[in-house]
KETISE-883312 format. One record per residue (C-alpha): residue number from 1; residue in one letter; x, y, z. Coordinates in pm, 1 decimal, always signed. Layout:
BEGIN
   num   residu          u          v          w
   NUM        A          X          Y          Z
...
This chain:
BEGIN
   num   residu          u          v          w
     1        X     +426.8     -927.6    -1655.8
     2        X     +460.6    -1256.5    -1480.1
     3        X     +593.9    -1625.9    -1584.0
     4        X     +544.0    -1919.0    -1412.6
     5        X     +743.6    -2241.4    -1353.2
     6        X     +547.5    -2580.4    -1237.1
     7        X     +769.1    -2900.0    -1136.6
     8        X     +681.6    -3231.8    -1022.2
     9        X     +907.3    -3524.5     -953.6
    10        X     +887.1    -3886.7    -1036.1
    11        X     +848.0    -3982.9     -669.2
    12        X     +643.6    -3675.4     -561.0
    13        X     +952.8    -3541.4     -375.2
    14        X    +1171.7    -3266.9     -437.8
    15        X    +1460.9    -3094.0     -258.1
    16        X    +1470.2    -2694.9     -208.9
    17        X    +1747.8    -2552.9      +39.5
    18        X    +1813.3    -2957.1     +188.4
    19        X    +1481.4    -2953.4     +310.0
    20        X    +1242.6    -3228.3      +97.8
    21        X     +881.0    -3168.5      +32.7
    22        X     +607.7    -3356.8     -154.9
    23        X     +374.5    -3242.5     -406.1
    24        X     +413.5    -3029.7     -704.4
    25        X     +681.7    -2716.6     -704.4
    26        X     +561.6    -2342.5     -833.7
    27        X     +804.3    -2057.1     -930.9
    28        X     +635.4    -1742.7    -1017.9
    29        X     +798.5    -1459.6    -1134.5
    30        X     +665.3    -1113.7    -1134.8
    31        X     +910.0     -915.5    -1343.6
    32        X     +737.8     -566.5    -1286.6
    33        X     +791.8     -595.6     -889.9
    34        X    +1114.2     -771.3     -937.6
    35        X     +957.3    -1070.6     -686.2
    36        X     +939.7    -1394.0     -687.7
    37        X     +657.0    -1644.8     -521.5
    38        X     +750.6    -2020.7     -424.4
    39        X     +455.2    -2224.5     -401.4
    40        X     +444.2    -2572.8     -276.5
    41        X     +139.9    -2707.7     -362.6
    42        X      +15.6    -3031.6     -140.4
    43        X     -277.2    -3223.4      +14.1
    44        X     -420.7    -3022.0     +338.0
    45        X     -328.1    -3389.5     +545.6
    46        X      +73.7    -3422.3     +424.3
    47        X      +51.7    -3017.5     +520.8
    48        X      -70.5    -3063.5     +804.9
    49        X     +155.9    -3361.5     +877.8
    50        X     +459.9    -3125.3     +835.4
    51        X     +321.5    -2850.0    +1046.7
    52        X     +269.8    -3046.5    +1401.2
    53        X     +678.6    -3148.8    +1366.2
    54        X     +708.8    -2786.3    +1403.9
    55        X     +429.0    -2661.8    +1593.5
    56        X     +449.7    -2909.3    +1846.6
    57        X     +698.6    -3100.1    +2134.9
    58        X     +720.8    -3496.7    +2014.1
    59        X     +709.4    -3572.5    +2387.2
    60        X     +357.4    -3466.8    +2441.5
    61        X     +104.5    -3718.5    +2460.8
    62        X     -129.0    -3804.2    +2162.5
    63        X     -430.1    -3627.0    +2254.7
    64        X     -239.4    -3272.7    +2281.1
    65        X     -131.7    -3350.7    +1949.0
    66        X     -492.6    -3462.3    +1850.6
    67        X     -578.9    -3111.4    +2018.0
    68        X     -283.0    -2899.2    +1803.3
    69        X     -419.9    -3104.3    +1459.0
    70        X     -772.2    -3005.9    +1461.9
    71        X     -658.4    -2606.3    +1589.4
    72        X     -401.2    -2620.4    +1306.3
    73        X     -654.6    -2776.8    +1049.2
    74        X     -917.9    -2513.5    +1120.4
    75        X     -622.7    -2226.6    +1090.3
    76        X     -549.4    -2385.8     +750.1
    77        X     -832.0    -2407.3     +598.8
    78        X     -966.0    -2015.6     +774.5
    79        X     -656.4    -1862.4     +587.6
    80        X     -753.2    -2083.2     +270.6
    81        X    -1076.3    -1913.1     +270.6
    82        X     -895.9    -1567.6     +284.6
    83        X     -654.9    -1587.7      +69.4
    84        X     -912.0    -1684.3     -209.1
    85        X    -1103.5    -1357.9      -95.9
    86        X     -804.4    -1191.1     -158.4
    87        X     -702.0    -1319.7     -466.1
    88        X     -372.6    -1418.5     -351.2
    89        X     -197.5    -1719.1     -538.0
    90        X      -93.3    -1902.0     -194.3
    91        X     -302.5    -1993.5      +69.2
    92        X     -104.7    -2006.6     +355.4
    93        X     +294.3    -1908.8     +443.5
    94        X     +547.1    -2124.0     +558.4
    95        X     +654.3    -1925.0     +874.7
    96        X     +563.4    -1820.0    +1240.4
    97        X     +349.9    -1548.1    +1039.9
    98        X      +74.8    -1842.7    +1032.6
    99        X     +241.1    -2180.0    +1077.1
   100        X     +557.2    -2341.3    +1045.8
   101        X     +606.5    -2575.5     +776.2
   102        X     +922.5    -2763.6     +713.5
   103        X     +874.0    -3058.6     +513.7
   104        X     +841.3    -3423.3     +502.5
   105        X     +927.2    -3645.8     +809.3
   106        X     +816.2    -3981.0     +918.8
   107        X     +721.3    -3942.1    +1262.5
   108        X     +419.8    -4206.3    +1260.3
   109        X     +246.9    -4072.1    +1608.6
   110        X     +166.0    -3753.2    +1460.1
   111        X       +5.2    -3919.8    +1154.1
   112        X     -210.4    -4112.4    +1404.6
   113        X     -318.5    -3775.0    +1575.7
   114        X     -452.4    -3673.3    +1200.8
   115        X     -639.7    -3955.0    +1068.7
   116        X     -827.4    -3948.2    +1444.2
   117        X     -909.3    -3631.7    +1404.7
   118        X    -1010.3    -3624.0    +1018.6
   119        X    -1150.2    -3364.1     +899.2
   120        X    -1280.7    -3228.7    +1240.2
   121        X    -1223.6    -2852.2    +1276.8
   122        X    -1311.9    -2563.4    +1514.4
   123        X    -1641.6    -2319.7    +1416.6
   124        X    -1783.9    -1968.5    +1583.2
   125        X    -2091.8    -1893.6    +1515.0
   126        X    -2126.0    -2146.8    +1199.8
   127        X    -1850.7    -2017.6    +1056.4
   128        X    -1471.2    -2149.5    +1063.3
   129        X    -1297.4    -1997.0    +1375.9
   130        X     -956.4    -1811.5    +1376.0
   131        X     -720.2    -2055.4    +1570.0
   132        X     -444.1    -1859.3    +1683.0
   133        X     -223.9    -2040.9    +1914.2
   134        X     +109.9    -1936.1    +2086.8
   135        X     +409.9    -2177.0    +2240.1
   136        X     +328.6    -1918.1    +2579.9
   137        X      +90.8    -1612.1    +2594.9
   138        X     +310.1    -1512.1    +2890.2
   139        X      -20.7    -1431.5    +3097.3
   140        X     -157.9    -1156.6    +2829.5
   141        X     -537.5    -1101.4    +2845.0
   142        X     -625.3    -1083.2    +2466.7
   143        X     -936.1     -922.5    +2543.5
   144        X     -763.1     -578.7    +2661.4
   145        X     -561.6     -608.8    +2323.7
   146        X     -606.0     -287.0    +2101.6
   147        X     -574.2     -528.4    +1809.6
   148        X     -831.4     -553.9    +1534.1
   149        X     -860.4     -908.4    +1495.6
   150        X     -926.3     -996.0    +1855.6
   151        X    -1210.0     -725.1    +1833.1
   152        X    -1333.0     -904.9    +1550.4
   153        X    -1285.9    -1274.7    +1641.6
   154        X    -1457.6    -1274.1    +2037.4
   155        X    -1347.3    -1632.0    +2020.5
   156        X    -1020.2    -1523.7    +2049.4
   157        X    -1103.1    -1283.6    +2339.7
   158        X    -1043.4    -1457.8    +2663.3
   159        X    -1082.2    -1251.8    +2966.4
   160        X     -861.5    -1345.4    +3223.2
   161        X     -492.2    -1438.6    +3256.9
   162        X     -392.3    -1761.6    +3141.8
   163        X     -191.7    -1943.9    +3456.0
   164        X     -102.4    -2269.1    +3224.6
   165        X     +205.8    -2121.8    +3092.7
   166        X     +385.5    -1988.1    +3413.8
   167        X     +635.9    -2303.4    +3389.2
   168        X     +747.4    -2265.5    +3011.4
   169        X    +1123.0    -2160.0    +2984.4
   170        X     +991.8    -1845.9    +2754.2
   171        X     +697.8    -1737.1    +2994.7
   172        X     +947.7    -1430.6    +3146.6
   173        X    +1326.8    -1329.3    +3022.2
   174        X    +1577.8    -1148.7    +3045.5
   175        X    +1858.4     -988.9    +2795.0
   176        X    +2160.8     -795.2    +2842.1
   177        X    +2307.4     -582.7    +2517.1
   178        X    +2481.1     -284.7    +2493.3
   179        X    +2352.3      +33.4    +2267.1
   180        X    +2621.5      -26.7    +1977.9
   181        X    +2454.7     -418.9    +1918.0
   182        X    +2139.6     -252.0    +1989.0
   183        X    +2173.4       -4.5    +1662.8
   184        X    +2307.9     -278.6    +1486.5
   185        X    +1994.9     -483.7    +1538.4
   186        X    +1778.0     -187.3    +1389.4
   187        X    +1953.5      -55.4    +1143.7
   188        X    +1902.2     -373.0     +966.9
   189        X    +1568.0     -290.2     +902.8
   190        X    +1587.9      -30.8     +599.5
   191        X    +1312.2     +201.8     +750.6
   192        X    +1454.1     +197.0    +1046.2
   193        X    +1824.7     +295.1     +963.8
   194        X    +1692.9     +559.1     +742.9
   195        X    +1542.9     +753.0    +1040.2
   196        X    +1835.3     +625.7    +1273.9
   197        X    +2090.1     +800.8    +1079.0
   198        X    +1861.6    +1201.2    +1211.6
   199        X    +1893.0    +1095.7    +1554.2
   200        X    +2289.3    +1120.4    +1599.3
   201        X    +2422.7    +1019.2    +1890.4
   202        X    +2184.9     +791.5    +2093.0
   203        X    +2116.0     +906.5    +2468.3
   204        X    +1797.6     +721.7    +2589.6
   205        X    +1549.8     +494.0    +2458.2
   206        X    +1230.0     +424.4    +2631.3
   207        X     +867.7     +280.0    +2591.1
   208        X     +648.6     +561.0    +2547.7
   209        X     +301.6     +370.6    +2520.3
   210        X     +170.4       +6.4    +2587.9
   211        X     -241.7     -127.9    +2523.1
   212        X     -367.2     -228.1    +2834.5
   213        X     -285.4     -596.3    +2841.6
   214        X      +75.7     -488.8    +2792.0
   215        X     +165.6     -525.2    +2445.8
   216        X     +451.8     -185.0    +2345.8
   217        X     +277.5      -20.8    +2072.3
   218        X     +548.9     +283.7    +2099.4
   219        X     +890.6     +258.3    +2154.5
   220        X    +1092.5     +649.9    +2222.9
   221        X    +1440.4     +712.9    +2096.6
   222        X    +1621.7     +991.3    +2223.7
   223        X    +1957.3    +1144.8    +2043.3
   224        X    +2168.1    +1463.5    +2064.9
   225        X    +2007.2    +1600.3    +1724.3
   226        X    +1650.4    +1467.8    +1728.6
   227        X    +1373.4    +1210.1    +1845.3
   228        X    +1226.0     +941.0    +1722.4
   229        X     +875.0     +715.7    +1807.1
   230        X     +899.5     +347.6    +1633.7
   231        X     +580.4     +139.1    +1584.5
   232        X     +633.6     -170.7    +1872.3
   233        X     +575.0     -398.8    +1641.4
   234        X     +878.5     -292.7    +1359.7
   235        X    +1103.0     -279.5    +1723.8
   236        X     +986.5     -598.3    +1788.6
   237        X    +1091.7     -760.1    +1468.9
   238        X    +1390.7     -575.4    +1468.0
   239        X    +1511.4     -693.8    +1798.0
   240        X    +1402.3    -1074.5    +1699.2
   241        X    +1553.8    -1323.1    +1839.5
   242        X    +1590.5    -1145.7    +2184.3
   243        X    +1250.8    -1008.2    +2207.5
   244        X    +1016.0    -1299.3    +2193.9
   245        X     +657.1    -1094.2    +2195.7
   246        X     +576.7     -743.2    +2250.5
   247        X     +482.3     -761.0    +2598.0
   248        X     +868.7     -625.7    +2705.8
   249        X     +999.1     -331.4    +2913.2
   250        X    +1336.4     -178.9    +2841.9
């Protein structure tokens, strides 16, 4: 059993954790699952208004933020189209898991980049194209990627290493912890801890198999009782903020 909450404000503005939105407020409640859904609900322009203060630096020039609208307009509106397949009740989240949004602001330029790029978006084929973007691919080649939706998007699938990113502060780094904070990290992830607590005492930890363009799909941890193999992608997000992508060595 669900129930459901709908607010809207006077002004069309309302406050949740100090951050103010517009539009109209959803709280749905799904009392089975014990979860709970937030939904703003807005127009696609004021979301994609918030989403270029996020997903872009205010020092580049208009046209790259002309260029980030109509990619993040066409992401929008692909994942619209999913989620209805789907039968989800939101159409898009609010994170780095599609894009960042954050709000209202008033920065004016980026409004500008919007209304001259209205309604223009990005199409494969004749159909809407998936317009995933990165702040640095760190010179992957996303058509070696064992990764489902590059093999199904070719779009997507560019061939060659991109050079354009070499100067970006998070193209290559480096991080020093010790194996105590490195536990710590992972045993914050439920899963994770659970099979932690077989391996005992923790003697090596390696990458035991990367796709060809680089990406850790395996990640090897050694203890005095037992071993364990960890999807790349649950180390990954485990080890978040320090690991940045998947493309890492150890």
């Amino acid at each position: 059993r669900t129930s459901e909450m709908h607010l809207t404000t006077a002004n069309n503005h309302f406050t949740l954790n100090g951050i103010t939105y517009k539009g109209r407020l959803s709280i749905i409640a799904d009392h089975r699952h014990h979860t709970t859904q937030i939904i703003n609900t807005v127009s696609l322009d004021d979301y994609l208004y918030s989403v270029l203060r996020s997903e872009t630096f205010q020092s580049w020039p208009l046209e790259m933020h002309k260029v980030q609208a109509i990619a993040s307009r066409t992401y929008a509106l692909y994942h619209m189209q999913e989620s209805r397949k789907a039968g989800l009740r939101y159409d898009i989240k609010n994170s780095n898991f599609h894009q960042c949004y954050n709000g209202h602001h008033d920065y004016t330029h980026l409004r500008k980049a919007l209304d001259e790029t209205k309604n223009l978006v990005l199409t494969y084929e004749g159909k809407l194209a998936l317009t995933m973007f990165d702040a640095c691919c760190g010179g992957s080649i996303p058509a070696k990627m064992n990764h489902a939706t590059v093999k199904e998007t070719p779009c997507l699938a560019r061939t060659e290493a991109c050079t354009y990113c070499k100067k970006c502060p998070v193209y290559s780094l480096k991080k020093t912890i010790d194996a105590d904070e490195f536990l710590n990290l992972l045993n914050k992830d439920v899963d994770l801890k659970r099979h932690l607590t077989r391996l005992g005492t923790l003697k090596d930890v390696k990458i035991s198999e990367k796709d060809p363009t680089g990406l850790v799909q395996e990640v090897h941890l050694r203890g005095n009782r037992k071993s364990v193999n960890f999807p790349g992608t649950q180390i990954t997000s485990a080890l978040k903020p320090l690991a940045k992508s998947r493309t890492f060595s150890l």
